[in-house]
Phi, psi and omega in degrees: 000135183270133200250147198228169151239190205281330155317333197250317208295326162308335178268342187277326216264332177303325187231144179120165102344062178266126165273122179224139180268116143304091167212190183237150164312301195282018188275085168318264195344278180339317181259017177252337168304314166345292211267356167274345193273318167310312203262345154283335166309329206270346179272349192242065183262043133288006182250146195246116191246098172279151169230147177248144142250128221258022167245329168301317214232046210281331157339304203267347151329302174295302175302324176269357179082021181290098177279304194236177187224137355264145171240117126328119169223147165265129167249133178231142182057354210122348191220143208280140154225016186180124164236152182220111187258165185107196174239052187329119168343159165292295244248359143296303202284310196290309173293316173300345183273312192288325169317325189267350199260005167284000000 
């Protein structure tokens, strides 16, 4: 996964399919979210899987509505279709991933 900061993040995110984790250092859930996320990448690679960290980033937090950590929010083409907050069951997160790559 790649960490972007908000310079980068519109270019990455305009075309394509991005998955990107909202998250924190100090977030346990967040770094226990890491190795699952890491390990549907390696099954999706048409996807592009970014991290913000939301101590850095407070623009794009305010623009994506990010309250809480960690959030998944996907973007295709430029546009958010699917968020998810929170530390999902694996077999939550693999539906909601798939749902969304549709």
């Amino acid at each position: 996964m790649k960490d972007i900061t908000s310079s980068e993040f519109f270019t990455e995110t305009d075309t394509g399919i991005s998955l990107i984790d909202f998250w924190s250092s100090h977030c346990i859930p967040c770094n226990m979210l890491t190795p699952l996320l890491d390990k549907i990448s390696t099954e999706h690679p048409e996807v592009k899987f970014l991290k913000v960290n939301v101590d850095n980033e407070f623009e794009l937090c305010m623009r994506y509505e990010i309250a809480s950590v960690p959030t998944i929010v996907v973007i295709k083409d430029g546009k958010t279709t699917g968020k998810l907050v929170g530390l999902p069951q694996p077999a939550i997160l693999a539906t909601f991933i798939e749902n969304n790559l549709k």
